[in-house]
N, C-alpha and C positions, 0 to 999 in steps of 0.2 A: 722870544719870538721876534722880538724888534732885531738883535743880533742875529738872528739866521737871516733875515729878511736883506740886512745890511750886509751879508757874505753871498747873499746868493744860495745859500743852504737852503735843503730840505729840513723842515721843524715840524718834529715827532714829538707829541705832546697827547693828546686827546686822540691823536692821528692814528698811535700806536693801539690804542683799545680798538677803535673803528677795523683798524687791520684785520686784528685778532679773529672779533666778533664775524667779521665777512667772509672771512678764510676759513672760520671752524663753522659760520651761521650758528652760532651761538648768539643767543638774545643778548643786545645792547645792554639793554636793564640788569640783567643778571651779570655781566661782566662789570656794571659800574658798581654794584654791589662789594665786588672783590677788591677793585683797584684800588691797591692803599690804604688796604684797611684792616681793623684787626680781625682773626677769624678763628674762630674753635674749630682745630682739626673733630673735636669729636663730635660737633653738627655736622659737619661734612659726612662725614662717615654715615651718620643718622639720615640724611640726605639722601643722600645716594643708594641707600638700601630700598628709600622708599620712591623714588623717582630718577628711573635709568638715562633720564637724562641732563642730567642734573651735572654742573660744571663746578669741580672741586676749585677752590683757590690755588692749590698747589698745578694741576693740570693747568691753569688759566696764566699764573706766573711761568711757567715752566716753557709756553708758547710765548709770553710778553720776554723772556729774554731771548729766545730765540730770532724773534721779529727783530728787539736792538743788534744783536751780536752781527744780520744779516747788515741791517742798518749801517754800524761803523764798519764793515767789510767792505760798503759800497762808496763810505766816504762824502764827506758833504754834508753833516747831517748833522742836528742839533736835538740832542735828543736829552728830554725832558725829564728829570723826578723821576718816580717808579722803583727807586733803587740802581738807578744806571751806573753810576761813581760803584756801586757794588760790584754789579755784571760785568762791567766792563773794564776791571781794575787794570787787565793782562793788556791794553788795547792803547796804541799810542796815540791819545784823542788828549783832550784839552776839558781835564773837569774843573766843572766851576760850580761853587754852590755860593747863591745869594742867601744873604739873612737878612733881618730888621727886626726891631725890638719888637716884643710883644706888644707895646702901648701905638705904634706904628702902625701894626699888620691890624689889628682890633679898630683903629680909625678909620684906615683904609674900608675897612670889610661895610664898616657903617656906612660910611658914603657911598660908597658903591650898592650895596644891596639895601640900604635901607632901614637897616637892623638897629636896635637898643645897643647899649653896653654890653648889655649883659649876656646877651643872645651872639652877638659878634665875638667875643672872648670866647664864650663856651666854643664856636666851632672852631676858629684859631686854637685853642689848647684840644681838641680832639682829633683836629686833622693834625696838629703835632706832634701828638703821640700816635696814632694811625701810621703816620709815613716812619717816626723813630723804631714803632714795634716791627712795622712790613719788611723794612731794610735788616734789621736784627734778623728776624724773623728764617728769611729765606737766604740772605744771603752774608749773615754774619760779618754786618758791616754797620757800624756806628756812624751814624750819617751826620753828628757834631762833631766828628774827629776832623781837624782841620788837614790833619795829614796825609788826607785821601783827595786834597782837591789841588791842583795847579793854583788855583785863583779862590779867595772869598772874598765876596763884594757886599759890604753895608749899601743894601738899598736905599734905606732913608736919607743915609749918608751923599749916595752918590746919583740918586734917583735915577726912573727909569732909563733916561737917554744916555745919562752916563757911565751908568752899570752896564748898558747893550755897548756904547762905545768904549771900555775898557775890555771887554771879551772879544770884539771885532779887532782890535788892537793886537790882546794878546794871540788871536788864531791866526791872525795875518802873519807873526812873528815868528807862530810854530810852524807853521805849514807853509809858509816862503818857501818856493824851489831855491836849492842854495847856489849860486854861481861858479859856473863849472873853472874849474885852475888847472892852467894847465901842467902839464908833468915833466919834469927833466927826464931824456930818456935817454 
């Protein structure tokens, strides 16, 4: 967020569900259900037989990359988790995936929300696996493959301001108009 902010981008985050949800009027609630998370195709299926309107995760994914794919066609736009690095592999954008140790993300979460040890790990190790199974999932993409991103940045390492100031860096780098030469003719 901090690096879209600093480029002047649009930052698709939370923004992207909201989309979804307004454009299909599909409940808020039932989309945060699905976002990044793990899901039984065969409750769905169970679901949906018994209430016609009822919003499959596959249906719900299926519009969440559409929304991105429109996203970086418009250019400008920092767009968030979700399995983006997956969707958007074909797309000449600038991916970037942050990490930080588990003993990191688990302090952080304490101070911030409040939480014990123990209650702050468990959601860090679930929302872990939730976004590892989601990106496998739908888009057959290993989202610890380092291969897949332009940039990893250790958070802890380089903290917030420096982690947004190394991505504003590198997007200024990629996306510089290049200076026109001119041509023997």
């Amino acid at each position: 967020r901090i690096a879209g902010e600093q480029l002047g981008w649009e930052v698709l985050d939370r923004e992207l569900v909201d989309a979804v949800a307004e454009h299909f009027q599909w409940p808020r609630h039932t989309l945060d259900a699905l976002d990044e998370t793990s899901s039984s195709c065969l409750s769905g299926a169970v679901a949906s037989w018994i209430d016609h309107t009822y919003v499959s995760q596959e249906k719900f994914v299926h519009c969440l990359a559409n929304f991105m794919r429109a996203a970086a066609k418009r250019g400008k736009a920092v767009i968030v988790g979700r399995g983006a690095a997956g969707i958007l592999h074909h797309y000449d954008g600038l991916k970037v995936r942050l990490v930080a140790p588990l003993t990191f993300r688990v302090e952080r979460l304490m101070a911030t929300q409040g939480l014990d040890a123990r209650q702050a790990r468990q959601i860090v190790e679930r929302t872990d696996r939730n976004r590892r199974e989601f990106a496998q999932r739908y888009f057959h993409h290993d989202i610890a493959d380092r291969r897949h991103y332009d940039l990893v940045i250790d958070v802890q390492q380089a903290g917030l301001h420096g982690a947004a100031a190394q991505i504003v860096d590198a997007a200024e780098r990629k996306f510089r108009p290049q200076p026109l030469t001119a041509r023997a003719g």
